[in-house]
mmCIF file of the N, C-alpha and C atoms, coordinates in Angstrom:
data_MODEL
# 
_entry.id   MODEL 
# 
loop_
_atom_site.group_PDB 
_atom_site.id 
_atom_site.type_symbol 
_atom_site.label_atom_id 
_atom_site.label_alt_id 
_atom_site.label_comp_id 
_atom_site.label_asym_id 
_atom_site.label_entity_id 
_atom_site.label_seq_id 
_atom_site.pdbx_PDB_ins_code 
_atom_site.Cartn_x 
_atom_site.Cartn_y 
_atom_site.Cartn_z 
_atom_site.occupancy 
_atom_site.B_iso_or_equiv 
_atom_site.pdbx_formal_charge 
_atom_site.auth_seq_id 
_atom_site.auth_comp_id 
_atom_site.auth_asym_id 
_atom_site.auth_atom_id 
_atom_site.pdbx_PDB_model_num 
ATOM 1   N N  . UNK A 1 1  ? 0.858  -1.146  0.000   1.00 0.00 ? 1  UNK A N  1 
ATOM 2   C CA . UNK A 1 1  ? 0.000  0.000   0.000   1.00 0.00 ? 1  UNK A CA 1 
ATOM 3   C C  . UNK A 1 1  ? 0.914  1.220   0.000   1.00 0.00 ? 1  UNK A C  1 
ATOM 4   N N  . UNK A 1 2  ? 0.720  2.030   -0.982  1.00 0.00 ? 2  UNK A N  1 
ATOM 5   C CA . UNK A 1 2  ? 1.227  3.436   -0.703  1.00 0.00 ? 2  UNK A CA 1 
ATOM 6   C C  . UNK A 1 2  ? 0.445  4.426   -0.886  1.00 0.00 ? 2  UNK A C  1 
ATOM 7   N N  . UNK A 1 3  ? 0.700  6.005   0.091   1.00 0.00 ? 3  UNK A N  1 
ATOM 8   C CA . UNK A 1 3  ? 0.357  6.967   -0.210  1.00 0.00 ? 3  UNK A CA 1 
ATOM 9   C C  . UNK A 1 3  ? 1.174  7.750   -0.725  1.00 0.00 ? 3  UNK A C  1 
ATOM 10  N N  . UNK A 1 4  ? 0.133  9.037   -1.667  1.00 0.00 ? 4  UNK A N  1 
ATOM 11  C CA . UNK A 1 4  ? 0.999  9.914   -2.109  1.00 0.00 ? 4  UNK A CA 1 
ATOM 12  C C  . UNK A 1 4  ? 0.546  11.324  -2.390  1.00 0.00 ? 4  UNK A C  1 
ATOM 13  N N  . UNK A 1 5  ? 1.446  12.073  -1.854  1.00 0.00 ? 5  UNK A N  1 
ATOM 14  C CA . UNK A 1 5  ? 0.696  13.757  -1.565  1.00 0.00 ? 5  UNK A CA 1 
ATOM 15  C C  . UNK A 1 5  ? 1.703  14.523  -2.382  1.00 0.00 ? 5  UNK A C  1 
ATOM 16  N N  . UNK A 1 6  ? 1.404  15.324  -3.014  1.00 0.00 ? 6  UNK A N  1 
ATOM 17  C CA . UNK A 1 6  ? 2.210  16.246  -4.102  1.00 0.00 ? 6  UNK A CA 1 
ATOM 18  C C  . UNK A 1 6  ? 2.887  17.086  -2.872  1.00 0.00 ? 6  UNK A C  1 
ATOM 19  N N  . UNK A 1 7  ? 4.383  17.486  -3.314  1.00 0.00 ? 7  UNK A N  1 
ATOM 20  C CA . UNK A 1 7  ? 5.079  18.345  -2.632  1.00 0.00 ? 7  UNK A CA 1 
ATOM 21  C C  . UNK A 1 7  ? 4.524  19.744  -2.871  1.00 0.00 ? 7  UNK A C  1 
ATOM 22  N N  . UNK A 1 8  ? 4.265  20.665  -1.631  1.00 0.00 ? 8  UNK A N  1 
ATOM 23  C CA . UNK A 1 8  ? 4.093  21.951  -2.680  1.00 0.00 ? 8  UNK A CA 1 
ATOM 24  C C  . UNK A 1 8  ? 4.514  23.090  -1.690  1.00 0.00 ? 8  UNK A C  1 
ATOM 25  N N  . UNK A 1 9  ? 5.913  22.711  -1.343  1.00 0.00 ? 9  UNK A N  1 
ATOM 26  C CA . UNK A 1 9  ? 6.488  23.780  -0.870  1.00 0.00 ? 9  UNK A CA 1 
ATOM 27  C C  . UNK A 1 9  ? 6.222  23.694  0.885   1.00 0.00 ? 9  UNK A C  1 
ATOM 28  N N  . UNK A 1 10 ? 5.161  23.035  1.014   1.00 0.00 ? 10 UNK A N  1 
ATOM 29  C CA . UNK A 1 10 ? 4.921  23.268  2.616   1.00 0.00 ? 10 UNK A CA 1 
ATOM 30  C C  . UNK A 1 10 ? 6.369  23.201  3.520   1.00 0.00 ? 10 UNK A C  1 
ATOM 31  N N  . UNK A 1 11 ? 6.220  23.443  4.751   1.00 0.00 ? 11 UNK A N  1 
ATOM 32  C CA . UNK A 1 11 ? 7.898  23.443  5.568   1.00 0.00 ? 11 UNK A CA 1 
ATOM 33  C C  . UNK A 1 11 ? 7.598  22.197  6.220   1.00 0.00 ? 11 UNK A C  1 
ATOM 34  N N  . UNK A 1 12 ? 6.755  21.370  6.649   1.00 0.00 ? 12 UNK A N  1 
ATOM 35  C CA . UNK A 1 12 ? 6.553  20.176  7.623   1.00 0.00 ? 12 UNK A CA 1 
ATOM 36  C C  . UNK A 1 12 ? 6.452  19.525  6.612   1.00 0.00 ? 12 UNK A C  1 
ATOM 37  N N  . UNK A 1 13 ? 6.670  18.234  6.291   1.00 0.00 ? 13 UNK A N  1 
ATOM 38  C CA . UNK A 1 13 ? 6.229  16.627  6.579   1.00 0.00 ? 13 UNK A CA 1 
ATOM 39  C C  . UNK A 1 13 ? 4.172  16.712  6.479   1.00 0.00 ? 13 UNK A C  1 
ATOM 40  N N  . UNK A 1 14 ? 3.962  15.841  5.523   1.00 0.00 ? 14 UNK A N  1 
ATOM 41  C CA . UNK A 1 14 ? 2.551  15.835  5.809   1.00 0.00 ? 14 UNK A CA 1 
ATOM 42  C C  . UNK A 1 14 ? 2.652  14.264  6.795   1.00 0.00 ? 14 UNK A C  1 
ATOM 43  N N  . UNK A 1 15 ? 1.860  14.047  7.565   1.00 0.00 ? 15 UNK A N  1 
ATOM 44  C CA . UNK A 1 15 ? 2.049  12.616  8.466   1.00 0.00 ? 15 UNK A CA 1 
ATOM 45  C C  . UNK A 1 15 ? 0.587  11.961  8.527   1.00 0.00 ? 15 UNK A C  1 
ATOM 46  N N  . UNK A 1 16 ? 0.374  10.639  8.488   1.00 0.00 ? 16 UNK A N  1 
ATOM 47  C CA . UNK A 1 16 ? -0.424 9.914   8.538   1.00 0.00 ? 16 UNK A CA 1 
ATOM 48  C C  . UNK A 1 16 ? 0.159  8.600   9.442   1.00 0.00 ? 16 UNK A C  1 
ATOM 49  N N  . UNK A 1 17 ? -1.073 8.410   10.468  1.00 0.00 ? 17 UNK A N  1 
ATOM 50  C CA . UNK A 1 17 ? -0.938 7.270   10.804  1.00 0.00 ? 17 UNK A CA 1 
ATOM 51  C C  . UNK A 1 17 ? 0.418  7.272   11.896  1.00 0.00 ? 17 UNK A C  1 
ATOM 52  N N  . UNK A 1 18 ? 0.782  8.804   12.226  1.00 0.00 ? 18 UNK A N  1 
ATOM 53  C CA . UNK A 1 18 ? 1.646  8.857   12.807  1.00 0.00 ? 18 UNK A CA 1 
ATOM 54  C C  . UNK A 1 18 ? 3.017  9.327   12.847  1.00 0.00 ? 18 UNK A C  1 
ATOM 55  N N  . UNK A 1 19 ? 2.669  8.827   10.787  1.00 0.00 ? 19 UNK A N  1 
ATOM 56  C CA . UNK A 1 19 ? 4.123  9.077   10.563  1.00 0.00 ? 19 UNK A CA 1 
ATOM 57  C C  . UNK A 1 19 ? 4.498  10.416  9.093   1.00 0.00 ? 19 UNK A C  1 
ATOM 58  N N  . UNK A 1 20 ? 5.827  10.696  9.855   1.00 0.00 ? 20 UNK A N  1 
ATOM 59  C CA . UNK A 1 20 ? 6.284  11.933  8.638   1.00 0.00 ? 20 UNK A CA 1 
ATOM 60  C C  . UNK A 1 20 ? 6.219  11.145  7.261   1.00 0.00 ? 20 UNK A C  1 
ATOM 61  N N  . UNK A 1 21 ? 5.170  11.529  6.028   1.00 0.00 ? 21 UNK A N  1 
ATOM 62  C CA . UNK A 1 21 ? 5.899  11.022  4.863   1.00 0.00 ? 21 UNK A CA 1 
ATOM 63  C C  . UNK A 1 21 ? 6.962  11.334  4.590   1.00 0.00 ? 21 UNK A C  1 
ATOM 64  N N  . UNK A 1 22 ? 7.475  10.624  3.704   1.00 0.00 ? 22 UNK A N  1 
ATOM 65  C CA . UNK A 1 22 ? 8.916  10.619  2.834   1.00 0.00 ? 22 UNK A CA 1 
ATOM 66  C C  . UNK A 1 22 ? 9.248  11.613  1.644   1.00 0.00 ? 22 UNK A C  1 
ATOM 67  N N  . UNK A 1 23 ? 10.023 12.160  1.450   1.00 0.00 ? 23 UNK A N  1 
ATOM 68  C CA . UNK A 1 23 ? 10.155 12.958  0.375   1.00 0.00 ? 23 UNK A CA 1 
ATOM 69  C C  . UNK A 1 23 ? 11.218 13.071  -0.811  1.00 0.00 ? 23 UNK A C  1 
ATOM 70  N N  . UNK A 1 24 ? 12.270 11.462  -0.304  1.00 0.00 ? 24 UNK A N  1 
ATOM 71  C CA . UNK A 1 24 ? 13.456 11.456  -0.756  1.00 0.00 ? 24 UNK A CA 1 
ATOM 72  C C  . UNK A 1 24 ? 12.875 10.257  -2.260  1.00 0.00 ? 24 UNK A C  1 
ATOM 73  N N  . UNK A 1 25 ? 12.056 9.043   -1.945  1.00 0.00 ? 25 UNK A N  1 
ATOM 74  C CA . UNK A 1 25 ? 11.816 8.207   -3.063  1.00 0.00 ? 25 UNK A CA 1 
ATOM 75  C C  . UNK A 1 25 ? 11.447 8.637   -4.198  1.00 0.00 ? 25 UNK A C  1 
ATOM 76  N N  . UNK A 1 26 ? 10.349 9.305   -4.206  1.00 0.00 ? 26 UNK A N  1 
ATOM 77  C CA . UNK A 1 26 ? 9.192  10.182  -5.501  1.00 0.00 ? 26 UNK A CA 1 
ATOM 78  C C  . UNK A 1 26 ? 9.745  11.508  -5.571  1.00 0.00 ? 26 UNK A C  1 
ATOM 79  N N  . UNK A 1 27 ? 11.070 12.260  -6.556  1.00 0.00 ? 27 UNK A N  1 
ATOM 80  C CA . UNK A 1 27 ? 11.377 13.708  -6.108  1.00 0.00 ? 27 UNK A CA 1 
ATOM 81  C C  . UNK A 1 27 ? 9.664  14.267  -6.937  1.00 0.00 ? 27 UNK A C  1 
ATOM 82  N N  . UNK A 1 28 ? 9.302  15.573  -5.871  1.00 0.00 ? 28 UNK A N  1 
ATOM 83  C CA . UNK A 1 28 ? 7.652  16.340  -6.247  1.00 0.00 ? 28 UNK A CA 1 
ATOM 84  C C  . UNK A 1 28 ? 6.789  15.687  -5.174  1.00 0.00 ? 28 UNK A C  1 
ATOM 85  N N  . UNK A 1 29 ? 7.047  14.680  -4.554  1.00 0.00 ? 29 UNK A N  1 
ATOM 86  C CA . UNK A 1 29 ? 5.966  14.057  -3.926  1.00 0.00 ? 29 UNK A CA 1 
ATOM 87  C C  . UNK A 1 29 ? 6.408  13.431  -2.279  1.00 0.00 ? 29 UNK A C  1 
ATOM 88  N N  . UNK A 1 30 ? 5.750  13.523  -1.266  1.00 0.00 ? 30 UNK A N  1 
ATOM 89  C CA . UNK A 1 30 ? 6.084  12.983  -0.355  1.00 0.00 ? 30 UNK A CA 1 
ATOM 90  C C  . UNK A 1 30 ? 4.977  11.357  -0.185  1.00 0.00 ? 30 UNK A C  1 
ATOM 91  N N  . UNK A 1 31 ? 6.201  10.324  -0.034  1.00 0.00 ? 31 UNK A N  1 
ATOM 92  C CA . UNK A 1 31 ? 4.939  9.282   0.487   1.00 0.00 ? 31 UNK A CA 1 
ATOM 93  C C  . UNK A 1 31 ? 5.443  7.884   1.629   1.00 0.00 ? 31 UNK A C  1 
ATOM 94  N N  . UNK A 1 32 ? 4.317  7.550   1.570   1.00 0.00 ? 32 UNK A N  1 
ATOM 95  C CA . UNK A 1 32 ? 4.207  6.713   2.382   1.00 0.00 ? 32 UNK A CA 1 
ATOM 96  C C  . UNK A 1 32 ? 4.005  4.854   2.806   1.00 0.00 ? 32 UNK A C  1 
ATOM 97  N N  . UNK A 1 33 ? 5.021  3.993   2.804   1.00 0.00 ? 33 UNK A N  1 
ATOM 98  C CA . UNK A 1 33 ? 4.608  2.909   1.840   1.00 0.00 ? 33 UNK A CA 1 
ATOM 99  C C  . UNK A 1 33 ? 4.152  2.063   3.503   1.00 0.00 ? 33 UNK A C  1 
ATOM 100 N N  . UNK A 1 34 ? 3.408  1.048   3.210   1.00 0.00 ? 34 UNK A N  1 
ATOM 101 C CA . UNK A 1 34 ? 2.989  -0.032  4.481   1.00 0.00 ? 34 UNK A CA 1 
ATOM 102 C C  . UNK A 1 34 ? 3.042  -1.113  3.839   1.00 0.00 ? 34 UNK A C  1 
ATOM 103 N N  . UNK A 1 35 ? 3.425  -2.097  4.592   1.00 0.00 ? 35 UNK A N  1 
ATOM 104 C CA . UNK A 1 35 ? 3.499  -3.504  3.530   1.00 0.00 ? 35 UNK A CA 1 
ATOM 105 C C  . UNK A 1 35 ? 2.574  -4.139  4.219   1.00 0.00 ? 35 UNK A C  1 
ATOM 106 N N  . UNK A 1 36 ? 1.614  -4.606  4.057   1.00 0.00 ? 36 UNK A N  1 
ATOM 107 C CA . UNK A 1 36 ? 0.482  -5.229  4.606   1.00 0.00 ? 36 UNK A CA 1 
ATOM 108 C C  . UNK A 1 36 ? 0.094  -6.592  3.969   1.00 0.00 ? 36 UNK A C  1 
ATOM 109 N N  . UNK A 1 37 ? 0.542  -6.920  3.314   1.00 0.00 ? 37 UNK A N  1 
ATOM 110 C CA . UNK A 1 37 ? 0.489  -8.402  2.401   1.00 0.00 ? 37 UNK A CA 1 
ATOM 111 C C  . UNK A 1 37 ? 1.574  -9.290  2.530   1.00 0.00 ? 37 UNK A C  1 
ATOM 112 N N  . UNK A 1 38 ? 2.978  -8.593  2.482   1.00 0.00 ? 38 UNK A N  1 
ATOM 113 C CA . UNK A 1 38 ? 3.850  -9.178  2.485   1.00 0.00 ? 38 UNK A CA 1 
ATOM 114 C C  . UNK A 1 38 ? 4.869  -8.920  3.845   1.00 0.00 ? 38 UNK A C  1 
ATOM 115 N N  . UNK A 1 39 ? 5.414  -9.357  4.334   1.00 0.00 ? 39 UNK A N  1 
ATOM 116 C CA . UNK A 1 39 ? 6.284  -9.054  5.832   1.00 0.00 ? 39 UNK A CA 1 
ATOM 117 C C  . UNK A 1 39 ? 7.491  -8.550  5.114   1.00 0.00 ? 39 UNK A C  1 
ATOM 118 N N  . UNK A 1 40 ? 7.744  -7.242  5.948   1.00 0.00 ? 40 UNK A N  1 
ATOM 119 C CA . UNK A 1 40 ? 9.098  -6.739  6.045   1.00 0.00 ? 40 UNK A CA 1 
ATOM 120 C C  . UNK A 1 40 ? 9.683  -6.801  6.679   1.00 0.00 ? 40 UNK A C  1 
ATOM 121 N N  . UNK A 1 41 ? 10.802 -7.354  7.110   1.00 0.00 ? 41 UNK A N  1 
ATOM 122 C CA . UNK A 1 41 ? 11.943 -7.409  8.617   1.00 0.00 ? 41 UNK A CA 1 
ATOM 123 C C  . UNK A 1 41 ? 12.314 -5.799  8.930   1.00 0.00 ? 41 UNK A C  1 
ATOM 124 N N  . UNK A 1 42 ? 12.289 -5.169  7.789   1.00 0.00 ? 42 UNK A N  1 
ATOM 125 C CA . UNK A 1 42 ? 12.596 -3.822  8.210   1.00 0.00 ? 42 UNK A CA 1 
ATOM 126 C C  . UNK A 1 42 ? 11.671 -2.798  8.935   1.00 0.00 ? 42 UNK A C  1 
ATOM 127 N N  . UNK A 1 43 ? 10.700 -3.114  8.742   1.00 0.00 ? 43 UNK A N  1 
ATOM 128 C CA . UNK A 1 43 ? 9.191  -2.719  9.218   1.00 0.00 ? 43 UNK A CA 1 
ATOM 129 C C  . UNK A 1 43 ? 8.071  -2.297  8.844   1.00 0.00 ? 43 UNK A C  1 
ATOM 130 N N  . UNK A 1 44 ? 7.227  -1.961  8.919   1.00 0.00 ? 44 UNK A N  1 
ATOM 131 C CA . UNK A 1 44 ? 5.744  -1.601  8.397   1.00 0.00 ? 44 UNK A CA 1 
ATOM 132 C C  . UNK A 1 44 ? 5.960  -0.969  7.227   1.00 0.00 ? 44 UNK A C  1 
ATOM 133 N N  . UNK A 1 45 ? 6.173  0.178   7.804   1.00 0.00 ? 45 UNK A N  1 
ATOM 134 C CA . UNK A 1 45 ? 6.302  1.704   6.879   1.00 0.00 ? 45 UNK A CA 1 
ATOM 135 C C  . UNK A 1 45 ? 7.618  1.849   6.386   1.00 0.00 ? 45 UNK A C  1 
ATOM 136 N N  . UNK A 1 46 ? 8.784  1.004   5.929   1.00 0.00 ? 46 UNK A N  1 
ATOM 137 C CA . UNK A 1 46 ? 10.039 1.223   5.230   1.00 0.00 ? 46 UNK A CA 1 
ATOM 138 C C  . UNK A 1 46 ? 9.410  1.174   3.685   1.00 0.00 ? 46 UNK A C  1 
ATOM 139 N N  . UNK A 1 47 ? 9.916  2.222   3.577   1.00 0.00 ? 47 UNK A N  1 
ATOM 140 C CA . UNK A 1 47 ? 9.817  2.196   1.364   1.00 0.00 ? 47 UNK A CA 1 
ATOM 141 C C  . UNK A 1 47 ? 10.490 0.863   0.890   1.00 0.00 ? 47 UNK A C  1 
ATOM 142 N N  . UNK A 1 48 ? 11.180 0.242   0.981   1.00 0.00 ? 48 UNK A N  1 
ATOM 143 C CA . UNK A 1 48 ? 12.001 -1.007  0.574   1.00 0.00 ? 48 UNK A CA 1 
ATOM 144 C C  . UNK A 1 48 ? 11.509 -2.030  1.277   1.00 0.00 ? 48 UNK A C  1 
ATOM 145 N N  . UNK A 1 49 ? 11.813 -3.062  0.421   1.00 0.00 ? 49 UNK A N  1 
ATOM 146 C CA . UNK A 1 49 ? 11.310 -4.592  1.258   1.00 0.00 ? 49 UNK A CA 1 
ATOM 147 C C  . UNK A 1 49 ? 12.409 -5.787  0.758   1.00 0.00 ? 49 UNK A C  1 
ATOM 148 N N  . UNK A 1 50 ? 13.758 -5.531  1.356   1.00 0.00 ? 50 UNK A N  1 
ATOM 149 C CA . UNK A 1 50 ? 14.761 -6.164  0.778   1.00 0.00 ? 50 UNK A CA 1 
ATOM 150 C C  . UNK A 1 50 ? 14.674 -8.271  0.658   1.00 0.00 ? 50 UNK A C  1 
ATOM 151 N N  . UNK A 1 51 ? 13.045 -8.252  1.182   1.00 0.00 ? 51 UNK A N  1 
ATOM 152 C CA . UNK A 1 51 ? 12.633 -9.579  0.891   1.00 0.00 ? 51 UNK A CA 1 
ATOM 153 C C  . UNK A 1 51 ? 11.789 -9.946  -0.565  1.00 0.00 ? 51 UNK A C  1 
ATOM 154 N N  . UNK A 1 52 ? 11.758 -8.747  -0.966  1.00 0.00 ? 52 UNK A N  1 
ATOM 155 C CA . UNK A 1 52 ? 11.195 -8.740  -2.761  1.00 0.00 ? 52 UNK A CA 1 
ATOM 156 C C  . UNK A 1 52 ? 11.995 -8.655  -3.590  1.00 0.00 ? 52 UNK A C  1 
ATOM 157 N N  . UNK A 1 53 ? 11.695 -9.545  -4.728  1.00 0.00 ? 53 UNK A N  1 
ATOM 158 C CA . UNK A 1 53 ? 12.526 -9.528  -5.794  1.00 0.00 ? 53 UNK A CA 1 
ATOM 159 C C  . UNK A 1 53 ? 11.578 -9.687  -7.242  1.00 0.00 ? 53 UNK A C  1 
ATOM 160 N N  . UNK A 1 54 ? 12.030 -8.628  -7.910  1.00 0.00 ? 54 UNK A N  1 
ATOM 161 C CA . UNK A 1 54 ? 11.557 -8.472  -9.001  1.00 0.00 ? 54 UNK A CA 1 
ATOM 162 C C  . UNK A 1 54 ? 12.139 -9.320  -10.073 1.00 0.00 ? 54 UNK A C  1 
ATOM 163 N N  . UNK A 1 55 ? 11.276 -10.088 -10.960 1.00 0.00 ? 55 UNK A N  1 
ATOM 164 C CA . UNK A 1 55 ? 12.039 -11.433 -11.807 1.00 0.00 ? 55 UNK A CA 1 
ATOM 165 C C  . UNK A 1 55 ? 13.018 -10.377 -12.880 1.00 0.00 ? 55 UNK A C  1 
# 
């Protein structure tokens, strides 16, 4: 699952669920990824899931 909110200059972090989105993955956009299907060792809300592999 991800969210995604257009950058538009604001000075904060938009946050959901607790947390600051991200602004470094999507440059223009801050977001937010949850892995809810698949387990991450890294945790919920990490953008990466170094247990996926794309064929």
């Amino acid at each position: 699952m991800e969210w995604v909110v257009k950058d538009t200059g604001q000075t904060e972090a938009p946050t959901l669920f607790g947390k600051d989105l991200d602004n470094t993955v999507v440059p223009g956009f801050y977001t937010l990824h949850a892995w809810i299907y698949k387990p991450n060792p890294t945790g919920l809300f990490e953008p990466w899931n170094p247990t996926v592999k794309c064929p």
